[in-house]
C-alpha positions in Angstrom: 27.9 -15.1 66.5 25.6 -12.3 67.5 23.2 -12.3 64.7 19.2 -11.4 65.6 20.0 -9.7 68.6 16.8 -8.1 69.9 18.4 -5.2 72.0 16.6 -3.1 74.4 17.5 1.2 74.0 19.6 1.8 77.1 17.8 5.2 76.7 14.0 3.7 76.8 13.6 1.9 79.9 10.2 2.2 79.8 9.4 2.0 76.3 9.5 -1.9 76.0 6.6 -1.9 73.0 10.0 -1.6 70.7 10.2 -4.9 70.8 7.6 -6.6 69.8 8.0 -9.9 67.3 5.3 -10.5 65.1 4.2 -13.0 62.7 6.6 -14.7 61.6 9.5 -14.7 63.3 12.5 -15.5 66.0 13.6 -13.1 69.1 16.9 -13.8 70.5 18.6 -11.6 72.9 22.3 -11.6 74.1 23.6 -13.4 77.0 25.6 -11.9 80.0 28.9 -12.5 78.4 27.7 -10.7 75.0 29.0 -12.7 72.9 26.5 -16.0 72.6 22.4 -16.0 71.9 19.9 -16.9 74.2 16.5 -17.7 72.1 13.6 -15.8 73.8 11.0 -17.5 71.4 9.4 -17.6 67.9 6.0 -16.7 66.2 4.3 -18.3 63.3 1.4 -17.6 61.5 -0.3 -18.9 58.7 -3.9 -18.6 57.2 -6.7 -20.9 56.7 -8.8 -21.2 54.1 -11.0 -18.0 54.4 -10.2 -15.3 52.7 -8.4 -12.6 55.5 -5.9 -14.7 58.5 -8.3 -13.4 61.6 -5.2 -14.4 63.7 -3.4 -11.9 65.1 0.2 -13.2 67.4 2.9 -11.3 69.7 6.3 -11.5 72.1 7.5 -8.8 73.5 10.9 -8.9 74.8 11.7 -7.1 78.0 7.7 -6.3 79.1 7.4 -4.4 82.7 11.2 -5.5 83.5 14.3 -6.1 81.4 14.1 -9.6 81.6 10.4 -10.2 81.3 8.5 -11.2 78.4 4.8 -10.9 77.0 3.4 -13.3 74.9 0.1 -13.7 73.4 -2.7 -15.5 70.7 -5.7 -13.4 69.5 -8.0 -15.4 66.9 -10.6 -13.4 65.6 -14.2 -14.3 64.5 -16.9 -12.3 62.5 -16.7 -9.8 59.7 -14.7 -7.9 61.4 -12.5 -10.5 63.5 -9.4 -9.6 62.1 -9.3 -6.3 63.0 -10.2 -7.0 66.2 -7.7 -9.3 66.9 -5.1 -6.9 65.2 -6.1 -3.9 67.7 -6.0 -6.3 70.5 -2.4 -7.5 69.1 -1.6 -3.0 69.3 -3.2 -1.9 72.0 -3.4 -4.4 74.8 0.2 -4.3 76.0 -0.2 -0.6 76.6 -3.4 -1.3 78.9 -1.7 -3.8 80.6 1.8 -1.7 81.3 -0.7 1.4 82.6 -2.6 -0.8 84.5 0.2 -2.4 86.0 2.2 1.2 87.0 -1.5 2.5 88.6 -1.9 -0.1 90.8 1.7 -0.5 92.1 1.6 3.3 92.7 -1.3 2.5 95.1 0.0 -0.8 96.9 3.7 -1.4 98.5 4.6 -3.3 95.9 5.5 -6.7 97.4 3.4 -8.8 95.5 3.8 -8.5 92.0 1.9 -11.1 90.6 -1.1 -10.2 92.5 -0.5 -6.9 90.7 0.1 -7.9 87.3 -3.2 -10.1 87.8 -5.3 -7.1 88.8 -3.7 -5.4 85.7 -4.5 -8.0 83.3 -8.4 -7.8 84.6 -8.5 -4.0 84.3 -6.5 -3.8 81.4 -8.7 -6.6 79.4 -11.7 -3.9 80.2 -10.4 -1.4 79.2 -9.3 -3.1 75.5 -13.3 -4.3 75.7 -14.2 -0.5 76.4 -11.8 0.7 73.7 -13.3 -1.8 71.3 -17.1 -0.6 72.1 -16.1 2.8 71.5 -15.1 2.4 67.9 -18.6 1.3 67.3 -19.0 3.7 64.7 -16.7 2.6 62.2 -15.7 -0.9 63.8 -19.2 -3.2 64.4 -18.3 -5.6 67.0 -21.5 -6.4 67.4 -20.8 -10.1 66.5 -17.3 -9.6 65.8 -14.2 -10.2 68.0 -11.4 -12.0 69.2 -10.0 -14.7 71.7 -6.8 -13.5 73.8 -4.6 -15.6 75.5 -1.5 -13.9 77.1 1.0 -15.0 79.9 3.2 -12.1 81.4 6.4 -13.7 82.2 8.7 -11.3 85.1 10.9 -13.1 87.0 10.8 -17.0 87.2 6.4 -16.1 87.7 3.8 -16.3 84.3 0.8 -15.1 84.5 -1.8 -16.4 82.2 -4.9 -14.6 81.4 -7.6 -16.0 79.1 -10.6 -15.3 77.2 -12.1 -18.0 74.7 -10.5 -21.3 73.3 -7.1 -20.6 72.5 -4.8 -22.3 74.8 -1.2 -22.3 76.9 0.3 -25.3 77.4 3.7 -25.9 79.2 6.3 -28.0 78.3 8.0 -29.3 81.3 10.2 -32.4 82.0 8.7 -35.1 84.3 11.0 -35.8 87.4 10.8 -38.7 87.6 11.7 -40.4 84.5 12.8 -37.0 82.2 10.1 -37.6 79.7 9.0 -34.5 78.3 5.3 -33.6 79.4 2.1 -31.5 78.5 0.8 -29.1 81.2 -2.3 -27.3 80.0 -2.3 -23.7 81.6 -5.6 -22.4 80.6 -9.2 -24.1 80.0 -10.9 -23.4 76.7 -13.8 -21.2 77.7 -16.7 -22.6 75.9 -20.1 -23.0 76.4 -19.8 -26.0 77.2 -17.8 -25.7 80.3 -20.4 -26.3 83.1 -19.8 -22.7 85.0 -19.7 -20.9 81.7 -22.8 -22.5 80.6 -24.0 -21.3 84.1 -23.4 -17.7 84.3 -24.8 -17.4 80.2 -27.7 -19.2 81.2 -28.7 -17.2 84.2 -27.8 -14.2 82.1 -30.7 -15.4 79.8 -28.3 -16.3 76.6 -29.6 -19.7 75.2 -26.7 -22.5 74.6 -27.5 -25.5 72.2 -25.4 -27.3 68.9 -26.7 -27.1 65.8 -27.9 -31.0 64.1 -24.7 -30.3 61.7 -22.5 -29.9 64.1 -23.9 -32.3 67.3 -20.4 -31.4 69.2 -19.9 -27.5 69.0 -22.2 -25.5 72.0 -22.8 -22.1 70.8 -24.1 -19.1 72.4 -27.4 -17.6 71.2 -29.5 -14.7 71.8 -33.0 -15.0 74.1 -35.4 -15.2 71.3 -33.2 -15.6 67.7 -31.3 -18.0 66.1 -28.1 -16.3 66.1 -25.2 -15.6 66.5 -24.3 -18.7 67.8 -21.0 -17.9 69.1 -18.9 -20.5 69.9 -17.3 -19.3 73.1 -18.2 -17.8 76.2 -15.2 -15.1 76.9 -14.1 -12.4 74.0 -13.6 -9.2 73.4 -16.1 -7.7 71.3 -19.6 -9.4 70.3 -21.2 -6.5 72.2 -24.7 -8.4 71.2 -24.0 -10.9 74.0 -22.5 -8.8 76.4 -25.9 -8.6 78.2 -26.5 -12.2 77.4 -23.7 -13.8 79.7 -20.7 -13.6 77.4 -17.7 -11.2 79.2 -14.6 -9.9 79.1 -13.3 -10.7 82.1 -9.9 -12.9 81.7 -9.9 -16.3 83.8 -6.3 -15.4 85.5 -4.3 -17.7 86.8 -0.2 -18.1 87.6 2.3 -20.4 87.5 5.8 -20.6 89.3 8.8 -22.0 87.1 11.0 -24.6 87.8 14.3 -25.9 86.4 12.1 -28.8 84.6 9.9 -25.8 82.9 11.7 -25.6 79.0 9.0 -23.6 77.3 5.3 -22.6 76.8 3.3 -22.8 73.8 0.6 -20.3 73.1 -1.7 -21.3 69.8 -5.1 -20.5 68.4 -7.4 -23.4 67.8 -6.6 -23.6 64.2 -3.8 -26.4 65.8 -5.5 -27.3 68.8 -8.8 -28.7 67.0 -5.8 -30.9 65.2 -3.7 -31.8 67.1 -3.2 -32.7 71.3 -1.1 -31.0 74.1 0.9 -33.9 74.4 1.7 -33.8 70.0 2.3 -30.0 70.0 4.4 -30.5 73.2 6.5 -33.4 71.2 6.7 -31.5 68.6 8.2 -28.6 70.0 10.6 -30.5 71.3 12.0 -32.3 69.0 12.3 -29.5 66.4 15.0 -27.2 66.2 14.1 -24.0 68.8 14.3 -21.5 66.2 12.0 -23.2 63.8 9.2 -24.7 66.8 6.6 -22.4 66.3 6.7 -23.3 62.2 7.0 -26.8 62.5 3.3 -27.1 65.0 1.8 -24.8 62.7 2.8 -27.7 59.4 2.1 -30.3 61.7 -1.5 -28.8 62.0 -1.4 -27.8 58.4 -0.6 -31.7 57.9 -3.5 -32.6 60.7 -6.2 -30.2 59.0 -5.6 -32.2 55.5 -7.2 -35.5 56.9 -10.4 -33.4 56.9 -10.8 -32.1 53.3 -14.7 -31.2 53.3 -13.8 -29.0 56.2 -12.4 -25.6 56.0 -8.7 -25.1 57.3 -9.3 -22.5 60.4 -6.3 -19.9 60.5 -3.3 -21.2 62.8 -1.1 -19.3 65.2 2.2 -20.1 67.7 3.7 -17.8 69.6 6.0 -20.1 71.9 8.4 -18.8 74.7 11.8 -20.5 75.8 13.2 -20.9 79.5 16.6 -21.9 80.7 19.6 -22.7 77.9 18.2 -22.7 74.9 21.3 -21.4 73.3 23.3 -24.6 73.6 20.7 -26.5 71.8 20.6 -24.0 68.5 24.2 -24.2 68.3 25.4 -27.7 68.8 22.8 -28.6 65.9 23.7 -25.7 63.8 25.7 -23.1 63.0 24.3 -22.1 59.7 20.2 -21.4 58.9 20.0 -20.3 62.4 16.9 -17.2 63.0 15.1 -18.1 59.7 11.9 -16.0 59.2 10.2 -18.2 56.7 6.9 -16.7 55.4 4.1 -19.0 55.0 3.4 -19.5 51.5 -0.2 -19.1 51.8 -0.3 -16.2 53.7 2.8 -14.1 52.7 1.9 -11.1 54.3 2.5 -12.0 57.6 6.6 -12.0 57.9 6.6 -8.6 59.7 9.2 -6.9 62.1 8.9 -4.0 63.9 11.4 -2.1 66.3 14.2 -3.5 67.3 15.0 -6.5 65.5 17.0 -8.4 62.9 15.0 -10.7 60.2 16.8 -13.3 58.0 15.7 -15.3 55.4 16.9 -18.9 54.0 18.8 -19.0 50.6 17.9 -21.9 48.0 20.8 -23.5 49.3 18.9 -23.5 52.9 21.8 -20.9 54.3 20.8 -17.8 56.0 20.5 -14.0 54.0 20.1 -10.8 55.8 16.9 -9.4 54.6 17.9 -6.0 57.0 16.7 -5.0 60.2 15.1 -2.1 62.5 15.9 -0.1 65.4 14.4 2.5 67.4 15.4 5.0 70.5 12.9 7.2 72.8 14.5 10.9 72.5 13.3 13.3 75.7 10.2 13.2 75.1 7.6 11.3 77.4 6.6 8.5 74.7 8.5 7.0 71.4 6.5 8.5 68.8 8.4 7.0 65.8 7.0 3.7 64.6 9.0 1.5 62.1 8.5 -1.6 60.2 10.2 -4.1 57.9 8.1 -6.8 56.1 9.2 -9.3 54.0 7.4 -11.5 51.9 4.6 -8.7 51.1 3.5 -8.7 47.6 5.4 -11.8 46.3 7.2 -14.1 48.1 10.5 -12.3 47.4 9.2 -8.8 47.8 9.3 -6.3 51.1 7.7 -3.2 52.6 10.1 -1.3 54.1 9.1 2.1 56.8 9.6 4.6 59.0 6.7 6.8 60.5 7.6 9.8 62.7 4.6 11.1 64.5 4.0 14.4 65.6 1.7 16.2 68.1 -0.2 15.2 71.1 -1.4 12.3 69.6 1.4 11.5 67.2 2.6 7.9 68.8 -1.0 6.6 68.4 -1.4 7.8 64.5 2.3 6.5 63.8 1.3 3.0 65.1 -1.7 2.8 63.7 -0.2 3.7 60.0 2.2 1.0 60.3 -0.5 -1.0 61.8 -2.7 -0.6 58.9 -0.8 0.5 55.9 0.5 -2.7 54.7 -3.3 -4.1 54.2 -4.4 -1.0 52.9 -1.5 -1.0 50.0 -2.2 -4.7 49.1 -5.7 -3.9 49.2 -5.5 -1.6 46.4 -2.8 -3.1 44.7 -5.6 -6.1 44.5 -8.4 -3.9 43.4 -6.5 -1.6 40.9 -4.2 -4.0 39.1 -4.4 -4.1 35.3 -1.8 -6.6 35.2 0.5 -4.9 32.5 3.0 -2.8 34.5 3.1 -3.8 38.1 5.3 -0.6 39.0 2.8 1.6 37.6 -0.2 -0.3 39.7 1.9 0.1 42.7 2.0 3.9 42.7 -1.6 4.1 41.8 -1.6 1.9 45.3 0.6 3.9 47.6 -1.7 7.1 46.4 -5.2 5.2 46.9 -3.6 3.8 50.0 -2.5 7.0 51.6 -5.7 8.6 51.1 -7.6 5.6 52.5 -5.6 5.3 55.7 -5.4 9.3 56.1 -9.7 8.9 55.7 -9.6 6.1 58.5 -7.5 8.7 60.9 -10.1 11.5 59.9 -13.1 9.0 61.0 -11.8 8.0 64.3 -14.0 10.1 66.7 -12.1 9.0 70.0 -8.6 10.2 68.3 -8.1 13.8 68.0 -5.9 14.2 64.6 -6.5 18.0 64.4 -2.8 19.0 65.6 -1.7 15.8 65.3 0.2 13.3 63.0 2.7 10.8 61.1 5.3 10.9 58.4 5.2 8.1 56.2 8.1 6.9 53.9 8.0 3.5 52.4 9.1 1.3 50.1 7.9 -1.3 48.4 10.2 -4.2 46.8 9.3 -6.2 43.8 12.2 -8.0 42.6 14.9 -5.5 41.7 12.0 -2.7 41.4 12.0 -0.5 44.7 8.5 2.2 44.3 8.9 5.3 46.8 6.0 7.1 48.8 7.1 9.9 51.1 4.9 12.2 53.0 7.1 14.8 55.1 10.6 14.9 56.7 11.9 11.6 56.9 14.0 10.2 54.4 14.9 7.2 52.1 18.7 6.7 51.1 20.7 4.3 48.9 23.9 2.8 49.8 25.3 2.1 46.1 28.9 1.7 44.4 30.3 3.9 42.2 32.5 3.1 39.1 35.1 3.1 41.2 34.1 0.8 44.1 33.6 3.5 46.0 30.6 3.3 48.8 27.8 6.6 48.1 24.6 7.6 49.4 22.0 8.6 47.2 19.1 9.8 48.4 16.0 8.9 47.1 13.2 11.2 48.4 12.7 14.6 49.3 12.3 16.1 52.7 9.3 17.7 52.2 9.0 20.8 54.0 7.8 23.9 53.8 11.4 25.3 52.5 10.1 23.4 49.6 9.4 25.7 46.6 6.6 23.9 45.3 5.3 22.7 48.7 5.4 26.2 49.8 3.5 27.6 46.8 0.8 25.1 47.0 0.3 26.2 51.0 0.3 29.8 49.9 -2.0 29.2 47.0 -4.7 27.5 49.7 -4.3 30.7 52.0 -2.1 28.4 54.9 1.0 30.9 55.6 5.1 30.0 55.8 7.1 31.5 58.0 10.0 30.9 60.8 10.1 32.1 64.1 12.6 34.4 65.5 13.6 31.9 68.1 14.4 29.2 64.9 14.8 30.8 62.2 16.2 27.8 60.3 12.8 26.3 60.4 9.8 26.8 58.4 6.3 26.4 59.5 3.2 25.9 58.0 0.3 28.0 60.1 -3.0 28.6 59.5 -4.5 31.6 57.7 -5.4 34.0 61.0 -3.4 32.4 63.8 -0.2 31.6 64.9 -0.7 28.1 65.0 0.0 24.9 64.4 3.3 25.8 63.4 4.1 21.9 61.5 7.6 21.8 60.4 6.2 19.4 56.9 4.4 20.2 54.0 2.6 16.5 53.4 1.7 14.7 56.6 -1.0 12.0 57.9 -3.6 13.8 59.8 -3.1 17.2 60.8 -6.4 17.9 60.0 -6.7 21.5 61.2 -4.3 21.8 58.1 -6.1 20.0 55.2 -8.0 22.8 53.7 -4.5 25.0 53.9 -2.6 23.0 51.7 -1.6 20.3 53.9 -2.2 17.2 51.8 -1.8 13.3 52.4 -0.7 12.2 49.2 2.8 10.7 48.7 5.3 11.6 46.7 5.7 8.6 44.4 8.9 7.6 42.5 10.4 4.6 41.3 14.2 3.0 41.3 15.2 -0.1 39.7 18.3 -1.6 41.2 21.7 -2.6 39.6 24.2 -4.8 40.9 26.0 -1.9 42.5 23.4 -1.0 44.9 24.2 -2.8 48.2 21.2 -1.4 51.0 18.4 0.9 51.2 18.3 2.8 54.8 15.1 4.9 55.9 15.3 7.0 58.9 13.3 10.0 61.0 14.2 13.2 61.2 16.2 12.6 64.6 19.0 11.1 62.3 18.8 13.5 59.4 18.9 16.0 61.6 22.5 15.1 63.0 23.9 13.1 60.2 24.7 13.8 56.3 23.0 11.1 53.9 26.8 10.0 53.9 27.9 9.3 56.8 24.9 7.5 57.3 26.0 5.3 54.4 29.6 5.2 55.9 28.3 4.0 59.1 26.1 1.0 57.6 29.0 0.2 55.3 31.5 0.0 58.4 29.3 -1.9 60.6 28.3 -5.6 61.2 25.0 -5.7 58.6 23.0 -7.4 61.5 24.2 -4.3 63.7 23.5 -1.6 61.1 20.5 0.0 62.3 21.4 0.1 65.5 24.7 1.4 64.8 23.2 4.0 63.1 21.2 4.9 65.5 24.0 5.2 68.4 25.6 7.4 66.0 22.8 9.7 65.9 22.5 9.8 69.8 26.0 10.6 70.0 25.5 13.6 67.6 22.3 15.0 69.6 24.9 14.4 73.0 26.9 17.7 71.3 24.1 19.7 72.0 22.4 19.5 75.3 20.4 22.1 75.4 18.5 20.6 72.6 15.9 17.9 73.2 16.8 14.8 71.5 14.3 13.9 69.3 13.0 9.9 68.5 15.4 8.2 66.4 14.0 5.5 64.2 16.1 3.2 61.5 14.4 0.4 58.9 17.3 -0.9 56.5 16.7 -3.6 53.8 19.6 -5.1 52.2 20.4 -6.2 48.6 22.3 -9.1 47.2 25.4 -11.7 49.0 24.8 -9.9 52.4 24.9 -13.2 54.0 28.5 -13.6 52.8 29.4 -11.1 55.5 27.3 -12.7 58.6 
């Protein structure tokens, strides 16, 4: 046992944002006896019939306290719904965990759910705020999203709502033990009578259009749109004046020992199906596959309506009490699948720290790998790290690390591995010529890069200047893995040799300025290379007449204050077709390169449980940063992807 453990840093107490499940997947953490699986919950996501899922979905393991737990739905609407929802999806646990710490520091802190209620208003502002600032470059002038979230600390959730997704409890009646719906949240629509009452006397006009008699929308005084069909988002900043807020309806809810689990869903599934079916559903299902099998049902439901558009469908569903029995009795084998929807493959992503496995043809499990990060001594993580499978083709993967850098380095690094992955399949769509797929992947990654380092460069609210990200991916496509590396951290191959043997082989370049040619392209743009006394083991790109920034990497996201000095943001591209010998890929930050060779690194994976690897790789590094203490350890960050019978060894 012990596969898809979900474990929290003992070093990052407060950096619970490292694990965070996205579409589509299942969290499990261990138990007090550490050697069975409790299942925390699972997330599936698949698109409609529009081009772009607007649905963004999240749990978060460990949120505010070690055993709390933040779930949450975000459907977006408009042009730019899916970016909203997406933000929303990045951004909104922050809020919630800073609103949260600033009111506790002001009260005595004996009523926590009154807290975490005030936070969740405040914090929902503040996203609306953040949202109305990026006006610029993100109109959200009729674009934006639903949110549905429930805090979970203790045996206490708090639910806090904007639009018509919906929370629903599954609990057990007492009476007979029949398993029963308990709808958490009312769908905020216009055509809830104090909803219609506050747009109304807000002069915003509410009426259904002849085609659809049953849908109240929201319209503006005097013009026929936009005709939004809710009365609580984020975003739509053209109805904000017109009755339509951002205010979350908050409410809480105590658990009890009939309480098995909560549903979360966007109402792609609710316009489908009931509480009581989704609730039934869940049920009976297997735990670990609950989410996936109300998101088919719905599939299923949305079918009986061909001449209407399938709307994009979420789950993110939590577990009480235990679950673990219930996985096991039934199963031993297929258990924590991560099946990618097969209209929407890009949606099977994992970020830090996690383990995702896939089914086999034969339905048994296969490692696909698995990511882990640690906070160093710094105040915030600034390493972001992802693993996505399913991206490209159905058995491709995107594989990264991103090691940010500078006042502002944690935001950039999110926001790359935030973005990147559309950004690569958008130009991979828009470049392809369809004869060598390798070659229209680089072309990609390059077009990509320089996209995403243009969207940093046009954010006027983030201040990129001195600050920045790494970026090392890796793209699988069958047995073809294509490379893009921008700065220090680093891509390695664990591979056999003739003789059985395990070796490292690394497979990118740490690109710094002790780089010949990175250095003679600096030079040639006037920026100057040079060490400092203090380090002289470390060279530093500054500008031409002053002794700063001082950036230890040649190639970097942002760092804008660098760009015209021969700081550039496009990747070093290179390509690797793998043989039967090659057994894992491992990518890592700087805060493992910098304490362990490319072999033991390959040593360690090789000796350790593969569901375990990253994080034992990781441990290893802490341990090697513990020699020197009057160094500050730096973020450590691990994404590994594994090749071939893995599952042989689970």
């Amino acid at each position: 046992m012990g596969i898809c453990m979900s474990c929290a840093s003992s070093g990052n107490g407060d950096e619970n944002i490292i694990k965070d499940i996205y579409e589509n997947a299942v969290i499990m953490d261990s138990r007090s006896d550490n050697k069975t699986l409790s299942l925390i919950g699972s997330v599936y996501s698949q698109q409609g019939s529009k081009a772009t899922n607007q649905d963004s979905a999240l749990l978060q393991q460990g949120f505010g306290t070690d055993g709390g737990a933040l779930c949450g739905v975000f459907d977006g609407h408009g042009i730019n719904g899916h970016v909203a929802s997406r933000l929303v999806r990045e951004l909104l646990p922050s809020l919630l965990l800073d609103q949260k710490k600033t009111i506790s520091s002001s009260t005595d802190g004996d009523d926590y759910v009154e807290e975490w209620s005030k936070a969740c208003v405040g914090a929902y502002q503040m996203m609306d705020d953040e949202l109305k600032s990026r006006r610029e470059n993100l109109d959200c002038s009729c674009s934006g999203t639903t949110s549905v979230t429930i805090i979970k600390e203790g045996q206490d959730l708090v639910i806090s709502n904007l639009g018509d997704s919906r929370a629903v409890l599954g609990s057990t009646n007492s009476d007979n033990g029949d398993m029963m719906a308990v709808q958490l949240t009312t769908d905020l629509k216009p055509s809830v009578p104090e909803e219609a009452e506050r747009i109304r006397k807000s002069k915003g006009r509410i009426f259904a259009l002849v085609n659809e008699a049953h849908i109240e929308r929201v319209w503006l005084p005097n013009q026929y749109y936009p005709g939004l069909a809710m009365a609580r988002a984020f975003g739509d900043f053209d109805l904000k004046e017109y009755g339509v807020i951002a205010v979350p309806q908050v409410s809480h809810h105590r658990l009890n020992n009939n309480d098995k689990f909560v549903v979360l869903a966007s109402d792609g599934v609710w316009d489908v199906l009931s509480n009581d079916q989704v609730v039934s559903i869940i049920s009976s299902a297997r735990p670990e596959t609950a989410a996936k099998a109300v998101v088919d049902a719905a599939v299923v439901g949305w079918r009986r309506f061909p001449h209407v558009k399938m709307d994009d469908i979420s789950v993110s569903c939590m577990f009480f009490h235990e679950t673990t029995k219930s996985i096991f009795e039934q199963s031993t084998m297929g258990i924590c699948m991560s099946c990618t929807s097969s209209s929407n493959p890009d949606e099977s992503i994992i970020h830090e720290n996690a383990v995702i496995i896939d089914s086999r043809s034969d339905g048994t499990p296969k490692l696909i790998g698995s990511v882990y990060s640690q906070k160093g001594d710094k105040a915030t993580n600034q390493d972001s790290a992802i693993l996505q499978q399913g991206f490209g083709v159905n058995d491709g993967a995107l594989c990264g690390v991103f090691d940010g850098h500078g006042r502002n380095g944690q935001v950039v690094s999110k926001l790359v591995r935030e973005l990147l992955p559309s950004l690569l399949l958008d130009q991979k769509n828009s470049s392809t010529n369809g004869e060598d797929y390798v070659e229209d992947w680089s072309k990609a990654c390059i077009g990509a890069y320089q996209v995403m380092d243009d969207e940093l460069r046009s954010r006027e609210n983030l201040d990129c200047s001195c600050s920045g990200s790494t970026s090392v991916t890796i793209i699988k496509q069958g047995a073809d893995l294509i490379l893009a590396n921008l700065g220090d951290s680093r891509a390695v191959l664990g591979t056999s040799s003739d003789n059985g043997e395990l070796m490292a082989v690394q497979l990118t370049t740490d690109l710094k300025p002790s780089v010949l040619e990175e250095a003679e392209r600096i030079r040639s743009r006037r920026g100057r290379v040079f060490a400092l006394q203090r380090e002289a083991h470390i060279e530093r790109v500054w500008l031409p007449d002053e002794d700063y920034p001082g950036l230890a990497m040649t190639r970097a996201f942002g760092d804008f204050e660098l760009k015209d000095y021969g700081i550039i943001a496009i990747p070093q591209i290179s390509h690797y077709h793998l043989n039967i010998n090659d057994k894992f890929v491992v990518l890592a930050s700087d805060g493992v390169w910098d304490m362990l060779s490319n072999d033991q690194v390959v040593s360690i994976m090789s000796s350790a449980r593969p569901e375990t690897a990253a994080e034992a790789v990781v441990d290893a590094a802490v341990v090697g940063w513990k020699r020197f203490p009057h160094i500050k350890m730096d973020d450590i960050s691990v994404s590994c992807m594994f090749f071939h019978e893995i599952s042989q060894n689970l």
